[in-house]
C-alpha positions as a Markdown table, in Angstrom:
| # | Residue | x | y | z |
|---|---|---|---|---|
| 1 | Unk | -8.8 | -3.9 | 16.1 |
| 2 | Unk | -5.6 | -3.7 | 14.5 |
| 3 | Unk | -4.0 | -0.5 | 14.1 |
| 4 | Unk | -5.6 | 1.7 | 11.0 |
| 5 | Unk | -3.4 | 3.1 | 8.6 |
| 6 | Unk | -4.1 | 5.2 | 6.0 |
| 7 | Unk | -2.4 | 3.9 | 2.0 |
| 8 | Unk | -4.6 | 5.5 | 0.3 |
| 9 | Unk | -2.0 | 7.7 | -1.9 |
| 10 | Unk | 1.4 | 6.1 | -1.7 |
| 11 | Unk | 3.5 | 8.4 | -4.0 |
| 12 | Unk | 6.7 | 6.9 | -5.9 |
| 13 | Unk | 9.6 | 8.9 | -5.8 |
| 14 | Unk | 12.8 | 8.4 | -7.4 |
| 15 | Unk | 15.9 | 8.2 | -4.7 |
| 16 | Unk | 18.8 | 10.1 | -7.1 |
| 17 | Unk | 16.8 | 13.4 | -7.5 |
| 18 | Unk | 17.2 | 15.0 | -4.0 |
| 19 | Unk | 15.0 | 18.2 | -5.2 |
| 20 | Unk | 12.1 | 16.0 | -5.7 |
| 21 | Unk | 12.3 | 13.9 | -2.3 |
| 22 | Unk | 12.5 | 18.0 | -0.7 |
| 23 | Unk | 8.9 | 18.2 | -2.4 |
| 24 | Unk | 7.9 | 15.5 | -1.3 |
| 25 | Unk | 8.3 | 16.6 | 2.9 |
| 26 | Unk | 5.3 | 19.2 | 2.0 |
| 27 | Unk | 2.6 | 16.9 | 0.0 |
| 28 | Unk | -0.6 | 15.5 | 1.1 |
| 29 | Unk | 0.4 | 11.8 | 0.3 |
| 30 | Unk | -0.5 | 9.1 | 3.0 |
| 31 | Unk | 3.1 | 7.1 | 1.9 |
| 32 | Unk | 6.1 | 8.7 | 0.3 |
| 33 | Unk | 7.6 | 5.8 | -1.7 |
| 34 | Unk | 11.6 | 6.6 | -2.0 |
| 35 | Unk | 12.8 | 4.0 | -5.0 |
| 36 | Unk | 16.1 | 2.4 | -5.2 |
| 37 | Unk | 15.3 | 0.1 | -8.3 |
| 38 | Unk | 13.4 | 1.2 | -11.6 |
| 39 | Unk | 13.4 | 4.9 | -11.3 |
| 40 | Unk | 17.4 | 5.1 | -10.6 |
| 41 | Unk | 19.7 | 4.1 | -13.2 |
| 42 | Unk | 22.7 | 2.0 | -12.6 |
| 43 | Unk | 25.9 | 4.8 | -12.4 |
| 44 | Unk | 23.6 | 6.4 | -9.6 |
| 45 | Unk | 22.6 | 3.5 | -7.5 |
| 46 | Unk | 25.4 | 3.9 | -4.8 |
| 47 | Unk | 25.3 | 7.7 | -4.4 |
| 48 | Unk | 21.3 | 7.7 | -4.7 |
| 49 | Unk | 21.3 | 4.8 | -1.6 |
| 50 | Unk | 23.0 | 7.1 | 0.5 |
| 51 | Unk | 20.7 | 10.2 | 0.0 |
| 52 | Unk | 18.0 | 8.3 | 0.8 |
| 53 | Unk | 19.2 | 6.8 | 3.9 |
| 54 | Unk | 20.1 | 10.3 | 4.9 |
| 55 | Unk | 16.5 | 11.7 | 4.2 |
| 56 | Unk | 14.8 | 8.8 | 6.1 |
| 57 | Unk | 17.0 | 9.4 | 8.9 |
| 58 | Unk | 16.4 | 13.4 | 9.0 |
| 59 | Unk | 12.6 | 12.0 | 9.7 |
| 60 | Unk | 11.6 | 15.2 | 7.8 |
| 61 | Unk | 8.1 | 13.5 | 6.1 |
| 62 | Unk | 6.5 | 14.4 | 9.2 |
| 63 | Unk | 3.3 | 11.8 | 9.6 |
| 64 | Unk | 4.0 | 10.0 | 6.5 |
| 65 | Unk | 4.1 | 6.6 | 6.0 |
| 66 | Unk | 8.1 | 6.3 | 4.4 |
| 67 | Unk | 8.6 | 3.4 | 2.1 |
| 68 | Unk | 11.5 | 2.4 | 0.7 |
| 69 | Unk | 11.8 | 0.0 | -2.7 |
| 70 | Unk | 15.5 | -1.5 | -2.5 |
| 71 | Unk | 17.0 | -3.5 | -5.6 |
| 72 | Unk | 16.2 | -7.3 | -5.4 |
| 73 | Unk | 18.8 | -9.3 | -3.5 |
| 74 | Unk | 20.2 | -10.8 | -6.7 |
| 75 | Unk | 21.6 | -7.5 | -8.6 |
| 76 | Unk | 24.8 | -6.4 | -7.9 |
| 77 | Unk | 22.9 | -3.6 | -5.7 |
| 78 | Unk | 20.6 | -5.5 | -3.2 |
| 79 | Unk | 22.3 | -6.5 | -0.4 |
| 80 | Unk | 24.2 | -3.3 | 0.2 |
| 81 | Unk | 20.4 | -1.6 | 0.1 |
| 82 | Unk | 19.1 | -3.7 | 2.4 |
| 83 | Unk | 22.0 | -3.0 | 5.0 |
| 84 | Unk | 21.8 | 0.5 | 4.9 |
| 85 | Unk | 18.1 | 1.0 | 4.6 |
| 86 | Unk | 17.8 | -1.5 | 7.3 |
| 87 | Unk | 20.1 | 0.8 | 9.8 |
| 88 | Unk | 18.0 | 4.4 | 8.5 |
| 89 | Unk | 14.6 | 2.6 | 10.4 |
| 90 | Unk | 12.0 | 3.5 | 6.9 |
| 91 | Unk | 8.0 | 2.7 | 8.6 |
| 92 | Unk | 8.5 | -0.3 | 5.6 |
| 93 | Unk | 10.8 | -2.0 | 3.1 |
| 94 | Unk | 9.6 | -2.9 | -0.2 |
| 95 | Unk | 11.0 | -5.6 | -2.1 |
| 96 | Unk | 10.9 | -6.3 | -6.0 |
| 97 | Unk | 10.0 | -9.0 | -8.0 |
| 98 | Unk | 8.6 | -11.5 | -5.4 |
| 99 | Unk | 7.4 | -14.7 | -7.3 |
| 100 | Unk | 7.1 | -16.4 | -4.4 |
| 101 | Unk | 7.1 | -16.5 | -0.3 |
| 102 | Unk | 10.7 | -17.9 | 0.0 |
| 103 | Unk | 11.6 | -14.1 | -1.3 |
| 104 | Unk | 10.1 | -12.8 | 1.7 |
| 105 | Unk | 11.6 | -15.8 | 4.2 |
| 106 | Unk | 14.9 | -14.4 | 3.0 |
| 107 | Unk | 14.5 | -10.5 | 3.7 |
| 108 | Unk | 13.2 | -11.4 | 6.9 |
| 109 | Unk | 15.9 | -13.4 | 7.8 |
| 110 | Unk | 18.3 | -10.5 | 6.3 |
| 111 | Unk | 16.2 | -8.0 | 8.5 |
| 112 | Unk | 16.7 | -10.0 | 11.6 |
| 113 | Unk | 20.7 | -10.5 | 11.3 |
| 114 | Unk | 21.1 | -6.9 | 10.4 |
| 115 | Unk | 19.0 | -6.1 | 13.9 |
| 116 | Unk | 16.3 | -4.0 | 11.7 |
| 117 | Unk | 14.3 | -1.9 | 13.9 |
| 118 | Unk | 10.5 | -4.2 | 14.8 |
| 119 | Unk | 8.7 | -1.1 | 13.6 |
| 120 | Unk | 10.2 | -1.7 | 9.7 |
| 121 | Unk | 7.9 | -3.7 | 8.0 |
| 122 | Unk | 8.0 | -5.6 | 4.5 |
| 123 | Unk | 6.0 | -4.8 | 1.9 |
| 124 | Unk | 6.3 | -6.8 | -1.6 |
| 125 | Unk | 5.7 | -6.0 | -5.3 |
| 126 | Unk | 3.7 | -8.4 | -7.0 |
| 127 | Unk | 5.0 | -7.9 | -10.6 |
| 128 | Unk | 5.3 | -11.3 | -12.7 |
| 129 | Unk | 2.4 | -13.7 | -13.5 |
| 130 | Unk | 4.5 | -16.5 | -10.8 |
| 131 | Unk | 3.4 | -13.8 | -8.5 |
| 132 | Unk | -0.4 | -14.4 | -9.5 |
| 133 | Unk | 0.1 | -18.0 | -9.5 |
| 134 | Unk | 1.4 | -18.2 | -5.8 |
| 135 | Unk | -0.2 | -15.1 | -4.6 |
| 136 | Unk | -2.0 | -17.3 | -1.9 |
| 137 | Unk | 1.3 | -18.4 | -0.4 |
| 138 | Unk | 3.1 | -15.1 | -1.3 |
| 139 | Unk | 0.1 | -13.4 | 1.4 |
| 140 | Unk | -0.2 | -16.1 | 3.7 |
| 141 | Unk | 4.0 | -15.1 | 4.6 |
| 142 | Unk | 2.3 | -12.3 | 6.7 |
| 143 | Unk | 1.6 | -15.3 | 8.9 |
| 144 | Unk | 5.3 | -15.7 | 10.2 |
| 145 | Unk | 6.5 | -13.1 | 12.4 |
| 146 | Unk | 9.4 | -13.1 | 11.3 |
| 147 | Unk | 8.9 | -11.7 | 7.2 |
| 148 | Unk | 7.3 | -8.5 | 8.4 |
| 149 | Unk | 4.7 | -8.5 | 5.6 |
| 150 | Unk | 2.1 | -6.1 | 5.9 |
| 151 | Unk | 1.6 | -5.3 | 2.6 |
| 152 | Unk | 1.4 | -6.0 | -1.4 |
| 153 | Unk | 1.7 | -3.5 | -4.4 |
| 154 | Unk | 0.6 | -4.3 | -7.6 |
| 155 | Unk | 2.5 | -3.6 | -10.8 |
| 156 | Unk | 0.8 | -3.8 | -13.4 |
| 157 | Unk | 3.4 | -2.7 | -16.1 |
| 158 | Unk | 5.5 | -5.7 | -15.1 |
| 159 | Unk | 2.5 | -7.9 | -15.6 |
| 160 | Unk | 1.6 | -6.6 | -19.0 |
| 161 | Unk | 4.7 | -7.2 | -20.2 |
| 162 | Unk | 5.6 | -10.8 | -19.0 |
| 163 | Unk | 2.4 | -11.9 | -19.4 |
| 164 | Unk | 1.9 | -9.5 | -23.3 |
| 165 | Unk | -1.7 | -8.2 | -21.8 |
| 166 | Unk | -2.2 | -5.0 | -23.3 |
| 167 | Unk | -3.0 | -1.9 | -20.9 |
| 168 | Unk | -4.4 | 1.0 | -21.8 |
| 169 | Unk | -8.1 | -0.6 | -22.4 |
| 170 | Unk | -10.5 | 0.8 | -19.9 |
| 171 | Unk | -11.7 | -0.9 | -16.6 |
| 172 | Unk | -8.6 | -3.3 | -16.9 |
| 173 | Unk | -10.7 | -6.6 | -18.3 |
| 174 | Unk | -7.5 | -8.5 | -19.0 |
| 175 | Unk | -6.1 | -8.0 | -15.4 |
| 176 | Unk | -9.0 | -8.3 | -13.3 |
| 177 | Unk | -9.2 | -12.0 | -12.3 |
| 178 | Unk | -5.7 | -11.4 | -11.0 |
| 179 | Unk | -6.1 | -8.2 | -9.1 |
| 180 | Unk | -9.0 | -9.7 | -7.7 |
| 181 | Unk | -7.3 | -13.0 | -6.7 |
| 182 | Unk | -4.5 | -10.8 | -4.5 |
| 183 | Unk | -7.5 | -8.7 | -3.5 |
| 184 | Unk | -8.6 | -11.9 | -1.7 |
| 185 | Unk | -5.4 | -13.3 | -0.5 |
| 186 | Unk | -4.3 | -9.7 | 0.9 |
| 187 | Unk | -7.7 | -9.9 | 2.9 |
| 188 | Unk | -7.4 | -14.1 | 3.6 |
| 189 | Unk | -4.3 | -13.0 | 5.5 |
| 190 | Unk | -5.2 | -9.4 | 6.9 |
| 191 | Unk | -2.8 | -7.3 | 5.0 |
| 192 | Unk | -3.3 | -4.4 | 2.9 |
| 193 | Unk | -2.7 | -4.1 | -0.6 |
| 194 | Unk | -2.3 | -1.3 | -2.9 |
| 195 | Unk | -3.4 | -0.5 | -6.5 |
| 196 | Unk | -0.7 | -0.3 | -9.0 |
| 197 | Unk | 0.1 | 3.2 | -11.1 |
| 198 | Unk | -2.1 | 4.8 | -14.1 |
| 199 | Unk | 0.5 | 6.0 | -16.7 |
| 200 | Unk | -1.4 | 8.9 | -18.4 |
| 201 | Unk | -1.3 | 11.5 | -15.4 |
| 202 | Unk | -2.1 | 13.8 | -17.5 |
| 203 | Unk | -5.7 | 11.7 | -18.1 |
| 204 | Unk | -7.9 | 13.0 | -14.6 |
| 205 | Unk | -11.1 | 11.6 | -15.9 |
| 206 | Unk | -9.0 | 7.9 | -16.9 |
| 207 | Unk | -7.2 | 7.9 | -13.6 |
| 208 | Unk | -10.6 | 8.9 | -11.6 |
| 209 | Unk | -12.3 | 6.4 | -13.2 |
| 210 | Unk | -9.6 | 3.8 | -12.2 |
| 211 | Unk | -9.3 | 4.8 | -8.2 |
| 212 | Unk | -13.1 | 4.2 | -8.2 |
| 213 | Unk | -12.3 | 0.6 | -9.3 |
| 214 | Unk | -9.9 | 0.1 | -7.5 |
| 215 | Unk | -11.6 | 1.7 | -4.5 |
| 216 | Unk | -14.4 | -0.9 | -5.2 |
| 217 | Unk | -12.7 | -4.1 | -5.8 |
| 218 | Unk | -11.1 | -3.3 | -2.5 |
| 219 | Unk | -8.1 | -2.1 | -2.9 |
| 220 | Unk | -6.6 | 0.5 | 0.1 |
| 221 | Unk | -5.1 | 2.6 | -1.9 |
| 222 | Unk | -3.3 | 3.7 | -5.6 |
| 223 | Unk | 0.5 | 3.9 | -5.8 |
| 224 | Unk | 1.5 | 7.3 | -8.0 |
| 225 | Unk | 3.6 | 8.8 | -10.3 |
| 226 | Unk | 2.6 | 12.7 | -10.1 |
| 227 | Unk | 1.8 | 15.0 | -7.1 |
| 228 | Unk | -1.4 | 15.9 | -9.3 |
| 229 | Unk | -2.9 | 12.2 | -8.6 |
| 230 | Unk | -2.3 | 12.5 | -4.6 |
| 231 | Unk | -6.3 | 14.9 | -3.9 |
| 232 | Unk | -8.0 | 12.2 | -6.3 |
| 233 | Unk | -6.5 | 8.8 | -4.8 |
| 234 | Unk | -7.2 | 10.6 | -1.3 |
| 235 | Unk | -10.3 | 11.3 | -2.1 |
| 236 | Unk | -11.4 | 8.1 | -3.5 |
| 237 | Unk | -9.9 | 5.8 | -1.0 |
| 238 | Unk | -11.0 | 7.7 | 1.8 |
| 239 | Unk | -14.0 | 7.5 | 3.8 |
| 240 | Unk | -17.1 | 10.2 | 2.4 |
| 241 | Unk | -19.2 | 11.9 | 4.5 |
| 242 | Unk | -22.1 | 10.2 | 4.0 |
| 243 | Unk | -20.0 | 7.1 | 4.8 |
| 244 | Unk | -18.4 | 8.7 | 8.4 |
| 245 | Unk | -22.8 | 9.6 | 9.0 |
| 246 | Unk | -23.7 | 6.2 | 7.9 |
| 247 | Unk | -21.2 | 4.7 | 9.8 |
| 248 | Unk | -21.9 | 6.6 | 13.5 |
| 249 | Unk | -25.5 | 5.7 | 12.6 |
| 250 | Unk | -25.0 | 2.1 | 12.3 |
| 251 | Unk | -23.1 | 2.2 | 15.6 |
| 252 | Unk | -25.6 | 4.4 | 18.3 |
| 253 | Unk | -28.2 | 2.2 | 16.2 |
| 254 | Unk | -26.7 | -1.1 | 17.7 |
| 255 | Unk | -25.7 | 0.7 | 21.0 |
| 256 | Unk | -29.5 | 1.5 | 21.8 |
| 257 | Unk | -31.2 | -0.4 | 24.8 |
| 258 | Unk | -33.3 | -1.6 | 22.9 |
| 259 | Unk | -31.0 | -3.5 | 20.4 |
| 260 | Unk | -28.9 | -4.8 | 23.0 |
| 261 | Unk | -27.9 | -8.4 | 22.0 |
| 262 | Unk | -29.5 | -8.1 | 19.2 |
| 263 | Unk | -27.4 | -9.6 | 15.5 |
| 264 | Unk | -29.4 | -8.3 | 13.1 |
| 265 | Unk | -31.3 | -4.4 | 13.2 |
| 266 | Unk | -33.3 | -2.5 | 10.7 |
| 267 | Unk | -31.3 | 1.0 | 9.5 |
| 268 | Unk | -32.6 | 3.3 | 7.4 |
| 269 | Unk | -35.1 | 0.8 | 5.6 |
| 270 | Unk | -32.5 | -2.4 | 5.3 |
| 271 | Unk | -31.2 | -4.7 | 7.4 |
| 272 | Unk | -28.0 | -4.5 | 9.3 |
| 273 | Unk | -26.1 | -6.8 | 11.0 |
| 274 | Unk | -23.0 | -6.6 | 13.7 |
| 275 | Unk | -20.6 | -7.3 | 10.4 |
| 276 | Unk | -21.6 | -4.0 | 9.3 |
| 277 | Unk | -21.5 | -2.5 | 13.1 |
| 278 | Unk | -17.8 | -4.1 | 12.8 |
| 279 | Unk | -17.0 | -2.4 | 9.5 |
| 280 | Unk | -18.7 | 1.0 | 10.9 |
| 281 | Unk | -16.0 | 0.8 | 13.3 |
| 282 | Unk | -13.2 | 0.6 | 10.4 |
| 283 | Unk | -14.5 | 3.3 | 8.5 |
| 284 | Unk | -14.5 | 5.2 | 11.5 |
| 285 | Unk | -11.2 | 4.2 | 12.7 |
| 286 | Unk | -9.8 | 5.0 | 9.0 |
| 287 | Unk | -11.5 | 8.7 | 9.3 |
| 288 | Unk | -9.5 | 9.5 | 12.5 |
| 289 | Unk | -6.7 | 8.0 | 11.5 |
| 290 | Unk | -6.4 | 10.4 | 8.4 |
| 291 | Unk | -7.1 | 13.1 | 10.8 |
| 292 | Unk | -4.4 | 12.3 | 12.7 |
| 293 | Unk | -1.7 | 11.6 | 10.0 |
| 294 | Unk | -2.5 | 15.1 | 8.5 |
| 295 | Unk | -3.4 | 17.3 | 11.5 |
């Protein structure tokens, strides 16, 4: 089994406010997301770039997963944030705007001239409806070694407005068939991919409702806007207790003498089969793996 780790609150933080990324060393996030595009304006990208490769480089988020969004390659800002994020060594790189997998051919080919540390990976922002349409090929870049990918994010404002679907209405109807198509190319390819933001923070019952779907169309996680959302994403993306119990069950169930060899079982009144012995073993693996990261 590939190695386990937890997304399931991956908290966007703006790179030019220094007081903010300081908060951020002491919150229960699973990914501290330090951005370099949207959230920093123009006159600050220069000075906000080298803050951030400072922070990284002080390795003060402890366990956290450290992400940073760079400006796309063609702004006036893009190259000179990939060379010095490169050199700081983030856990991942996430690039902007990719409408296609010759984006990701590119920073990889960056990544490798620079000499980027193995252990950065790529993650890439799936943001215009040319994204939907080659979302297959965008995922199945995770395939070459040499693009890093390990990730997608969803953002869904970017959608709305290229494509003019209207957000706000609840359960998402409009966007569904396309989360649900990068749903199944993230897993076609064995990547993860993340949920993108709910704008109302202030809307707990709107933004619970929302991990839960996400959560269930498969999603591995929510990317933030507020500290508030982090216990809520946690908590919906994470294993239950009654899942961890289910889980252990399914596992000394199939580990009996008695069901040695066996592909199919009955559990708790239902069949079970050694796909859900081998998801058992992911939930499990997930529930340590939080453990760990926040021990």
């Amino acid at each position: 089994m590939t190695e386990i780790r937890p997304r399931r609150s991956v908290l966007s933080m703006p790179g030019s406010n220094p007081r903010v990324l300081e908060k951020a060393q002491g919150l229960p996030a699973d990914v501290v997301m330090i951005d370099l595009e949207d959230a920093v304006a123009p006159e600050a990208k220069a000075t906000a770039r080298e803050a951030v490769v400072a922070a990284v480089q002080a390795g003060a988020f402890g366990r956290r997963e450290v992400v940073v969004r760079v400006n796309a390659l063609d702004t006036p800002w893009g190259e000179a944030d990939l060379a010095a994020v490169a050199a700081a060594a983030p856990d991942a790189i996430l690039v902007p705007k990719v409408h296609g997998p010759d984006a990701l051919v590119t920073v990889g080919a960056r990544l490798r001239r620079l000499g980027a540390s193995a252990r950065t990976r790529v993650w890439a922002m799936i943001e215009h409806p040319l994204a939907i349409l080659e979302i297959g090929a965008i995922a199945s870049a995770a395939r070459d070694v040499d693009t890093r990918l390990s990730c997608l994010v969803l953002g869904p404002n970017d959608l709305a407005k290229a494509s003019r679907v209207r957000l706000g209405v609840p359960g998402r109807p409009a966007l569904m068939p396309w989360l649900m198509s990068a749903v199944a190319a993230a897993r076609a390819y064995e990547i993860d991919i993340i949920d993108g933001i709910y704008n109302a923070f202030r809307d707990e019952a709107g933004f619970r409702a929302e991990c839960a779907q996400g959560r269930d169309c498969g999603f591995d996680g929510k990317m933030l806007i507020h500290p508030s959302q982090i216990p809520e994403a946690n908590a919906a993306f994470g294993p239950t207790e009654a899942e961890i119990a289910e889980a252990r069950g399914i596992i000394a169930a199939f580990a009996a003498p008695e069901n040695q060899g066996r592909g199919a079982i009955a559990f708790e009144g239902r069949m079970v089969e050694r796909l859900h012995a081998e998801e058992a073993r992911r939930v499990l693996g997930m529930a340590d793996a939080i453990l760990a990261r926040h021990a």
